[in-house]
PDB file with SEQRES, HELIX, SHEET and CRYST1 records, atoms N, CA, C and O in Angstrom:
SEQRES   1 A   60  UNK UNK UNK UNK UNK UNK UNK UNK UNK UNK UNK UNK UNK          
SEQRES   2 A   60  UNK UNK UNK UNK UNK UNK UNK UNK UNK UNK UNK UNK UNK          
SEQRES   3 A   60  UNK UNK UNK UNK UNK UNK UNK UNK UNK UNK UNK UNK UNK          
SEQRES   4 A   60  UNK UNK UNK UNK UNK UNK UNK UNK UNK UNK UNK UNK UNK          
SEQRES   5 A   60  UNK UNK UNK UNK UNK UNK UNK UNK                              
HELIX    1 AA1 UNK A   14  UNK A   16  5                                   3    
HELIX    2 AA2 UNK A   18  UNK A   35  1                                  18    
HELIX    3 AA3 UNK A   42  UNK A   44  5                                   3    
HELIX    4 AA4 UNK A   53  UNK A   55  5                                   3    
CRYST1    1.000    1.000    1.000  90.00  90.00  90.00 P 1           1          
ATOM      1  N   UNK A   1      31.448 -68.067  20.173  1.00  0.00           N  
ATOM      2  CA  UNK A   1      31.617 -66.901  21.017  1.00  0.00           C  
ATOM      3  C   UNK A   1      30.261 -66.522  21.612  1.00  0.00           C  
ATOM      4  O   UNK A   1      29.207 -66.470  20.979  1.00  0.00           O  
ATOM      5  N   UNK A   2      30.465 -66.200  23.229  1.00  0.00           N  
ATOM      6  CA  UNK A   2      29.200 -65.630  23.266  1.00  0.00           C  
ATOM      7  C   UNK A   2      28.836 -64.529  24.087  1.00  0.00           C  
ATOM      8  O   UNK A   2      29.338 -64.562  25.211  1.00  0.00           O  
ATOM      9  N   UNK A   3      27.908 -63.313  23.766  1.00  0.00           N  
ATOM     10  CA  UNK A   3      27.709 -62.062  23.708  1.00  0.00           C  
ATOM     11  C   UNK A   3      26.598 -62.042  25.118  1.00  0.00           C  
ATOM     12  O   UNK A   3      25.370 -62.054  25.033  1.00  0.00           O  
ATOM     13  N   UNK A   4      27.294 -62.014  26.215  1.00  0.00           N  
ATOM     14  CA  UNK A   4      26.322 -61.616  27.130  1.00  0.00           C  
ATOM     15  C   UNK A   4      25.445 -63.088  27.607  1.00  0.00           C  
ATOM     16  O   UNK A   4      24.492 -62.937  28.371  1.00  0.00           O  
ATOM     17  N   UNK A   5      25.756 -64.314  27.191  1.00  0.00           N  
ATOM     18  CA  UNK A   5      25.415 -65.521  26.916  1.00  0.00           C  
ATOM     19  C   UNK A   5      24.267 -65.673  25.999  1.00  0.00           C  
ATOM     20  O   UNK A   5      23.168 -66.117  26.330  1.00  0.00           O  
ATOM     21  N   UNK A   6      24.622 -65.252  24.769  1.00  0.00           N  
ATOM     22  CA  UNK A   6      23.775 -65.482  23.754  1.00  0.00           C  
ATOM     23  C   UNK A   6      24.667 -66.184  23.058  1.00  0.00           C  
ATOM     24  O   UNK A   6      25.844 -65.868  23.230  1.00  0.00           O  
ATOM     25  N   UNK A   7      24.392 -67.177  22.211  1.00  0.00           N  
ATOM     26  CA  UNK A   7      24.966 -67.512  21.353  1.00  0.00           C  
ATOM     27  C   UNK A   7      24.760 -67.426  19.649  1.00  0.00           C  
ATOM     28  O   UNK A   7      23.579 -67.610  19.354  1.00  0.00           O  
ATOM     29  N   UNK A   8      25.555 -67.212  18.590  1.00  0.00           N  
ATOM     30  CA  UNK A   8      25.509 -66.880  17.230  1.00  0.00           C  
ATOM     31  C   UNK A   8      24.754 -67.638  16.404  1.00  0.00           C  
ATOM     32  O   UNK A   8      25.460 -68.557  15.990  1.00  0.00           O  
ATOM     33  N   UNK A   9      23.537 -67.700  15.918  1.00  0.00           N  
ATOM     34  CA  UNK A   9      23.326 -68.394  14.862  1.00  0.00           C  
ATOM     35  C   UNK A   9      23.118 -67.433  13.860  1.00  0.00           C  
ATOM     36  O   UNK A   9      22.983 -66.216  13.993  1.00  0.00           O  
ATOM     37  N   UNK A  10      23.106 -68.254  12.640  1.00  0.00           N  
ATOM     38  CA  UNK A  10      23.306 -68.332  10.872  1.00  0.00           C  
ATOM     39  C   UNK A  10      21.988 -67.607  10.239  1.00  0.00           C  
ATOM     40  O   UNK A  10      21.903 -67.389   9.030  1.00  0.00           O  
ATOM     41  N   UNK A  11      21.064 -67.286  11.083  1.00  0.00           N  
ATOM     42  CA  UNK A  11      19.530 -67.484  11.325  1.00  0.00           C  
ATOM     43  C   UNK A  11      19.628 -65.704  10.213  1.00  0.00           C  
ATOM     44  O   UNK A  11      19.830 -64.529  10.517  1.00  0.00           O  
ATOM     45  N   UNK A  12      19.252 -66.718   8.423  1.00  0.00           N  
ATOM     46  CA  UNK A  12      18.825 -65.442   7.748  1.00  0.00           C  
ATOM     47  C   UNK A  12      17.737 -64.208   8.507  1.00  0.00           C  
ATOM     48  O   UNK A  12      17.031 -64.434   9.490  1.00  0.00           O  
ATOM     49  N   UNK A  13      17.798 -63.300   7.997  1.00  0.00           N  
ATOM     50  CA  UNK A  13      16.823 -61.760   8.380  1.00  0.00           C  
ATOM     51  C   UNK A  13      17.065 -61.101   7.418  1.00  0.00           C  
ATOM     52  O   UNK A  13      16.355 -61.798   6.693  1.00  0.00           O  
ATOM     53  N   UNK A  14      17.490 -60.271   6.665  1.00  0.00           N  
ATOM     54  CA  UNK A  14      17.497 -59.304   5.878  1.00  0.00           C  
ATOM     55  C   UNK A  14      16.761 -60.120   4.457  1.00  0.00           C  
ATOM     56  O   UNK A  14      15.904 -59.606   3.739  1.00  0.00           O  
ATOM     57  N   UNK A  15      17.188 -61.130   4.333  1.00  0.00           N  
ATOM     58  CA  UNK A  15      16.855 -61.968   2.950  1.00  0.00           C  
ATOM     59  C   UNK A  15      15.052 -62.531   2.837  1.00  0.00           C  
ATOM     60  O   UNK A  15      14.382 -62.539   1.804  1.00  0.00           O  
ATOM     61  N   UNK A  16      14.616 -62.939   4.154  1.00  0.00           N  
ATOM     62  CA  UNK A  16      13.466 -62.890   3.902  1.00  0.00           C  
ATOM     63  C   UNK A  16      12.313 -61.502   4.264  1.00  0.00           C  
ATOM     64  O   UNK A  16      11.094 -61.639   4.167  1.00  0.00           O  
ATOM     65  N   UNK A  17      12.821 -60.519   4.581  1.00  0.00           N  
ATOM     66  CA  UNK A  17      12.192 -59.262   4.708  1.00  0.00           C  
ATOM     67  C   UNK A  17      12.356 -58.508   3.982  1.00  0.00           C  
ATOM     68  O   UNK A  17      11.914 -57.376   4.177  1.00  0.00           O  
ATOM     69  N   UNK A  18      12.983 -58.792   2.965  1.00  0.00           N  
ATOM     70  CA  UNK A  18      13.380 -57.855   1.966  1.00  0.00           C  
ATOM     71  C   UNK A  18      11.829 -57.575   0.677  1.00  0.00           C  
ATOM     72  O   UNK A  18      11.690 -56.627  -0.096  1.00  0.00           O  
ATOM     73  N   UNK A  19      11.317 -58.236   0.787  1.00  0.00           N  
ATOM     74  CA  UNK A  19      10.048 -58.319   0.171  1.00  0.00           C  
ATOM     75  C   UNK A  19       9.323 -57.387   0.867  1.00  0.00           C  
ATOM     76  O   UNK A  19       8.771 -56.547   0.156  1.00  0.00           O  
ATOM     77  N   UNK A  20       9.119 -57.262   2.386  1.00  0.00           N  
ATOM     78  CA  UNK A  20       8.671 -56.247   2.883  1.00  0.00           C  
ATOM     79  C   UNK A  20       9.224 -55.022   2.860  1.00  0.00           C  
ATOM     80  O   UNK A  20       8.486 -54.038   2.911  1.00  0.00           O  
ATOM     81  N   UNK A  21      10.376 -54.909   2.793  1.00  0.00           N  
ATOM     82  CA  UNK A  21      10.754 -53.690   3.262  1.00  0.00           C  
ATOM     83  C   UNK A  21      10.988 -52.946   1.799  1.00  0.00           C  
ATOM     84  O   UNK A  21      11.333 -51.771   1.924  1.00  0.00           O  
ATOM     85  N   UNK A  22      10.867 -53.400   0.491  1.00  0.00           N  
ATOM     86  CA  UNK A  22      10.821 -53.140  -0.259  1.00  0.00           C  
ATOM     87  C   UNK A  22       9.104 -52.523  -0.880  1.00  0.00           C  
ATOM     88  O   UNK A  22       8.883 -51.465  -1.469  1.00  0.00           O  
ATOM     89  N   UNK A  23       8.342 -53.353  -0.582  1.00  0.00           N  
ATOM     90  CA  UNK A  23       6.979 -52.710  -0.370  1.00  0.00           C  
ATOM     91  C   UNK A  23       6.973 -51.952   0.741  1.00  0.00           C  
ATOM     92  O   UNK A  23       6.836 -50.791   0.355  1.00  0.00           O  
ATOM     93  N   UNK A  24       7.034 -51.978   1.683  1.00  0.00           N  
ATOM     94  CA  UNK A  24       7.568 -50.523   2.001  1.00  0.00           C  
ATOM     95  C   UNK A  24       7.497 -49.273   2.011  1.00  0.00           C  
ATOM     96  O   UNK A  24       6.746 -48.392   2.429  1.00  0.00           O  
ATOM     97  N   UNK A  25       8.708 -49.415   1.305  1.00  0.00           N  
ATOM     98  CA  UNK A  25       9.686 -48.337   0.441  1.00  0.00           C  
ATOM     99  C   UNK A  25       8.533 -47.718  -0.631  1.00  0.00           C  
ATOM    100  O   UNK A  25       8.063 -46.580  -0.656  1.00  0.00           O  
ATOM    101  N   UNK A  26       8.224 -48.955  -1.571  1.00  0.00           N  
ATOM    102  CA  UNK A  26       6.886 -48.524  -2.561  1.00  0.00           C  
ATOM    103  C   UNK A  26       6.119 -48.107  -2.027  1.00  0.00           C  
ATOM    104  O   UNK A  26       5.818 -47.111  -2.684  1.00  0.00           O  
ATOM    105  N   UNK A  27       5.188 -48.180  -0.777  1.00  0.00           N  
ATOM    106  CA  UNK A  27       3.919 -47.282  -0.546  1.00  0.00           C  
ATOM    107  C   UNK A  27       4.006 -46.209  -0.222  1.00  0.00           C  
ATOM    108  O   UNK A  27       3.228 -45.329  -0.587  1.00  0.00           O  
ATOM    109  N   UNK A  28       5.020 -46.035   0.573  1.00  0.00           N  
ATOM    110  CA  UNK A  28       5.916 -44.636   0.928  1.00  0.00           C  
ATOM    111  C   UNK A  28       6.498 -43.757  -0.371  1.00  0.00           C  
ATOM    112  O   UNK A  28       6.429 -42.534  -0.500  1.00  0.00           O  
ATOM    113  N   UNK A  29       6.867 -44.357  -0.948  1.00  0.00           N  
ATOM    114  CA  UNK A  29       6.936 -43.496  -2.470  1.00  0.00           C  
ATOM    115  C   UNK A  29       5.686 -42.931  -3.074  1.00  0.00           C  
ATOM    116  O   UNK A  29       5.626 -41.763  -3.459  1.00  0.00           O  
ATOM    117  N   UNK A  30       4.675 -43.788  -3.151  1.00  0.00           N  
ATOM    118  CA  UNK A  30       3.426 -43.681  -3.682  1.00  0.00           C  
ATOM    119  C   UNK A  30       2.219 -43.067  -3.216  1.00  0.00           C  
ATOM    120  O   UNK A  30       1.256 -42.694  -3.887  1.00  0.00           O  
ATOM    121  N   UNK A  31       2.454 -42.993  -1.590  1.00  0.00           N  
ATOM    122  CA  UNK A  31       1.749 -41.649  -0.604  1.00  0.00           C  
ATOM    123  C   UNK A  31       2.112 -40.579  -0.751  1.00  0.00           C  
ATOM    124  O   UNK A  31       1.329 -39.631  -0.698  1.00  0.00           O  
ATOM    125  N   UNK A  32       3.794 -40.397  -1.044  1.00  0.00           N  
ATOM    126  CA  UNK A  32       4.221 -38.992  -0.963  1.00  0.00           C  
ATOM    127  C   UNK A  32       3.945 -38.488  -2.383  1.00  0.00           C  
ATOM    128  O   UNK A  32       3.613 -37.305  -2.471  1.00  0.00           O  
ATOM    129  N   UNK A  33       3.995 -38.900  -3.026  1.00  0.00           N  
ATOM    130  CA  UNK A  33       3.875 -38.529  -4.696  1.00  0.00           C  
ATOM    131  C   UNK A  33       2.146 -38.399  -5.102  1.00  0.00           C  
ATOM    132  O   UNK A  33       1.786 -38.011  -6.214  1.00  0.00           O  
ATOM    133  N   UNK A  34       1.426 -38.690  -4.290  1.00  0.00           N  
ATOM    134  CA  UNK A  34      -0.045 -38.492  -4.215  1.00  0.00           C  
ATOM    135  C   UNK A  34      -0.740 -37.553  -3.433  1.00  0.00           C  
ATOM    136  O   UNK A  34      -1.865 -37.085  -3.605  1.00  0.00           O  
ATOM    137  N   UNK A  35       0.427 -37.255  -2.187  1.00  0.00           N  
ATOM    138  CA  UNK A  35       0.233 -36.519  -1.313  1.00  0.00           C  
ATOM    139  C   UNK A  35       0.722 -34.785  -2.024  1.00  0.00           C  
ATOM    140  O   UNK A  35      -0.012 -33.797  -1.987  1.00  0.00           O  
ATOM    141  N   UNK A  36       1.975 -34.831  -2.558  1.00  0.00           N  
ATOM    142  CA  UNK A  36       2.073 -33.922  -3.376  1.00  0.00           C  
ATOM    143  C   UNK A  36       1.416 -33.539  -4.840  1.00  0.00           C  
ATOM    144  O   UNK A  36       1.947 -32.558  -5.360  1.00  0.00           O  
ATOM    145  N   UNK A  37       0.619 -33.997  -5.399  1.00  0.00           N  
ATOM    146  CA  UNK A  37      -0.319 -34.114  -6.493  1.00  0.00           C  
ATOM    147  C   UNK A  37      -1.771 -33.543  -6.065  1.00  0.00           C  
ATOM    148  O   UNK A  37      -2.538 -32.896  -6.778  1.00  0.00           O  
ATOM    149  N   UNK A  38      -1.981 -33.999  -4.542  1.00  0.00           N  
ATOM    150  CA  UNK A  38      -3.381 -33.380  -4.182  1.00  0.00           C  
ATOM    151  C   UNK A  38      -3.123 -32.045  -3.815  1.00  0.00           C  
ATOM    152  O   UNK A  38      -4.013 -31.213  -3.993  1.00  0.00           O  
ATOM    153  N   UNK A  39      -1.836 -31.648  -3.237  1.00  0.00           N  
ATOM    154  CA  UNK A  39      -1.328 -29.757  -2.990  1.00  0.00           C  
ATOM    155  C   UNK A  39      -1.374 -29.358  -4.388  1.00  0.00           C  
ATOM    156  O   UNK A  39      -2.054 -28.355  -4.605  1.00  0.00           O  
ATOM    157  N   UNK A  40      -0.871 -29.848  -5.280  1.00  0.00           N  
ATOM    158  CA  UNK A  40      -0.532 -28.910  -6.034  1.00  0.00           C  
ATOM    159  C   UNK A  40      -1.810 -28.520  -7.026  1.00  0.00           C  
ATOM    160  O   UNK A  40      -1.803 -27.663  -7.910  1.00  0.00           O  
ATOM    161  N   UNK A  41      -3.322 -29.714  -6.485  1.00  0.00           N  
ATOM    162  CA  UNK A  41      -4.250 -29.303  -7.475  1.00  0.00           C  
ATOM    163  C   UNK A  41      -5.399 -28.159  -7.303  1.00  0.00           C  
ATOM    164  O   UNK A  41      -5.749 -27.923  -6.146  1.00  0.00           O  
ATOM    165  N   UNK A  42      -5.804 -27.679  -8.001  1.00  0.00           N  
ATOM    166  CA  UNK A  42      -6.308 -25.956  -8.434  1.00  0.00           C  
ATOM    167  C   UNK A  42      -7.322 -26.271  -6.888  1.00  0.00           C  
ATOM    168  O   UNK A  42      -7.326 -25.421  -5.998  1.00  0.00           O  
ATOM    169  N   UNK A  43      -7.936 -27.266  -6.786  1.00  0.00           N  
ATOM    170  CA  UNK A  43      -8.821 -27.206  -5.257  1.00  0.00           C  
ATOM    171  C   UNK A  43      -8.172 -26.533  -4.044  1.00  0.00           C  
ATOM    172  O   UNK A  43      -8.524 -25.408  -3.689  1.00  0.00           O  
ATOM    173  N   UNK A  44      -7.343 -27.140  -3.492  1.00  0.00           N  
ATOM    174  CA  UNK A  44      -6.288 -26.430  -2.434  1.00  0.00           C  
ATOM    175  C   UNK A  44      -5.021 -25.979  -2.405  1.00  0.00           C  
ATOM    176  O   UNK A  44      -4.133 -26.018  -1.553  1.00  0.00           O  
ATOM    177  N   UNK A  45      -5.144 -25.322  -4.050  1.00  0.00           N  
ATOM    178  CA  UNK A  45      -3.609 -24.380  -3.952  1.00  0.00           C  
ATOM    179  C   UNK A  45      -3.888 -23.276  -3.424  1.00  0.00           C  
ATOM    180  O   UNK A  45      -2.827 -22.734  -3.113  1.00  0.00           O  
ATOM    181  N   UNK A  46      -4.996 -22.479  -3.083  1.00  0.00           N  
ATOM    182  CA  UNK A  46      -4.841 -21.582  -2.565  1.00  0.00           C  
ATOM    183  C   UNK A  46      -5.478 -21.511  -0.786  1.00  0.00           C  
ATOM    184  O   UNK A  46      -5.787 -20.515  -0.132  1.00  0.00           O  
ATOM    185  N   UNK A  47      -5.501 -22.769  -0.450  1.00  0.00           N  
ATOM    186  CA  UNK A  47      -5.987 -23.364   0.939  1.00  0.00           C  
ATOM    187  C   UNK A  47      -4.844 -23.254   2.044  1.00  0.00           C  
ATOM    188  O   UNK A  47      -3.856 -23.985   2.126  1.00  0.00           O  
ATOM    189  N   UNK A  48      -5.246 -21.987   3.036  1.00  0.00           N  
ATOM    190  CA  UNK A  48      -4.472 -22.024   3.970  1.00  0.00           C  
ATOM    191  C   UNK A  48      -3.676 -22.978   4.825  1.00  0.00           C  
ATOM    192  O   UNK A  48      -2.946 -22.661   5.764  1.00  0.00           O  
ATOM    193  N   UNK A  49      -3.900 -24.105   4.401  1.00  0.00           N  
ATOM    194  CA  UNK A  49      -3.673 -25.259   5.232  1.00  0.00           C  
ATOM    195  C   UNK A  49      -2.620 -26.014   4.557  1.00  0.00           C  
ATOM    196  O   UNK A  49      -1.995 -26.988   4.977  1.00  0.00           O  
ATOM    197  N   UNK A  50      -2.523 -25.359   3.363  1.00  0.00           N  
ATOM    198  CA  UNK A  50      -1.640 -26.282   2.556  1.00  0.00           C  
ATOM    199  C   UNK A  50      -0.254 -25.415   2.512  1.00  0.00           C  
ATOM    200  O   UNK A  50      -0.168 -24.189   2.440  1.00  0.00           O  
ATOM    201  N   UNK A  51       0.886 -26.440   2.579  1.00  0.00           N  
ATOM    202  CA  UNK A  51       2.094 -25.838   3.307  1.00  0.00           C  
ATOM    203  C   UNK A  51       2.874 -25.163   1.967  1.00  0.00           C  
ATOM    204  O   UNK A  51       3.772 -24.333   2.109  1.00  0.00           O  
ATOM    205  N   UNK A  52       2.346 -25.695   0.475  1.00  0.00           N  
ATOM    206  CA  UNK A  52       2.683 -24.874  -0.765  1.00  0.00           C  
ATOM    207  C   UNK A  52       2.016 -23.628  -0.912  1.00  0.00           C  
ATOM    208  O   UNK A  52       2.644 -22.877  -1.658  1.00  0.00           O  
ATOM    209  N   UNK A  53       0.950 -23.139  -0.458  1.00  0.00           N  
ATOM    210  CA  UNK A  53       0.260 -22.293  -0.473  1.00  0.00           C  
ATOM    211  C   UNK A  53       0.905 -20.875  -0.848  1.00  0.00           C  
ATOM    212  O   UNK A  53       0.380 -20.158  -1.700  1.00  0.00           O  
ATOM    213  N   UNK A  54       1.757 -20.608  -0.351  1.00  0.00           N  
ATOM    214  CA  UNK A  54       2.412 -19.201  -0.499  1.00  0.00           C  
ATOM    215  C   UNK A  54       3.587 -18.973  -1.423  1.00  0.00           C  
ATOM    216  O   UNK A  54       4.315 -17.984  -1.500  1.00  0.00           O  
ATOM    217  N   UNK A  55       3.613 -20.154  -2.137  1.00  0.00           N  
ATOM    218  CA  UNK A  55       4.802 -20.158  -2.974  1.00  0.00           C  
ATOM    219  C   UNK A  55       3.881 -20.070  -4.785  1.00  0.00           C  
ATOM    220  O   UNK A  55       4.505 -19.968  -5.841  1.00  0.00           O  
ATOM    221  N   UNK A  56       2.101 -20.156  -4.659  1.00  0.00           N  
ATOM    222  CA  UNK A  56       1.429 -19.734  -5.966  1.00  0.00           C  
ATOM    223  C   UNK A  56       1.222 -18.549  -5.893  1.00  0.00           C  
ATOM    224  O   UNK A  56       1.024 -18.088  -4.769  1.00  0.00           O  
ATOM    225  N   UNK A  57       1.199 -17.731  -6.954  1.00  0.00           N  
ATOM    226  CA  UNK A  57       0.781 -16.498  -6.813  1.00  0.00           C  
ATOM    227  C   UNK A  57      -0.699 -16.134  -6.775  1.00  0.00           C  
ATOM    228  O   UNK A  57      -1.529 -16.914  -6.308  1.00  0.00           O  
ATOM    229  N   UNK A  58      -1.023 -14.922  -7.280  1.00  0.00           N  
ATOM    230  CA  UNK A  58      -2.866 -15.008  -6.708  1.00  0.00           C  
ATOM    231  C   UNK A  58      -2.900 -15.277  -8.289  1.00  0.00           C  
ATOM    232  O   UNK A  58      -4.126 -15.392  -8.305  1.00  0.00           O  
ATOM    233  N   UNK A  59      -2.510 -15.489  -9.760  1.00  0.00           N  
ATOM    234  CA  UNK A  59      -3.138 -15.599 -10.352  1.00  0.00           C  
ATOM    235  C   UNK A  59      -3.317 -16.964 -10.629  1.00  0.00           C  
ATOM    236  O   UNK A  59      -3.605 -17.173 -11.807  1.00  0.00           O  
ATOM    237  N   UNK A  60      -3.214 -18.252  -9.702  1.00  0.00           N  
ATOM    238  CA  UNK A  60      -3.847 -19.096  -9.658  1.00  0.00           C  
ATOM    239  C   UNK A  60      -4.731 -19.629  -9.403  1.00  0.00           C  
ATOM    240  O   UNK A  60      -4.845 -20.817  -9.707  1.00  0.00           O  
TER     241      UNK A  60                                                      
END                                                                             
């Protein structure tokens, strides 16, 4: 069958990228979970810039 005159091949993709897209997934896990670890530490919890900021109270 063919789509606009393309024709179909068998031609794996998901199976060899899956290594990538799985690392990925891991660095993106591992930025955000670092990224939230540096807000929440005593340096810029009370730093205007930081978007947790107003949810510590002042006796932090």
């Amino acid at each position: 069958m063919s789509f606009f005159g393309l024709k179909r091949y068998s031609t794996p993709i998901l199976k060899p990228m899956l290594p990538f897209f799985l690392g990925g997934a891991i660095v993106f896990y591992g930025t955000v979970k670092l990224r939230d670890a540096m807000m929440d530490s005593a340096e810029y919890r009370n730093d205007p810039r930081n978007p947790k900021a107003g949810k510590y109270g002042s006796d932090h």
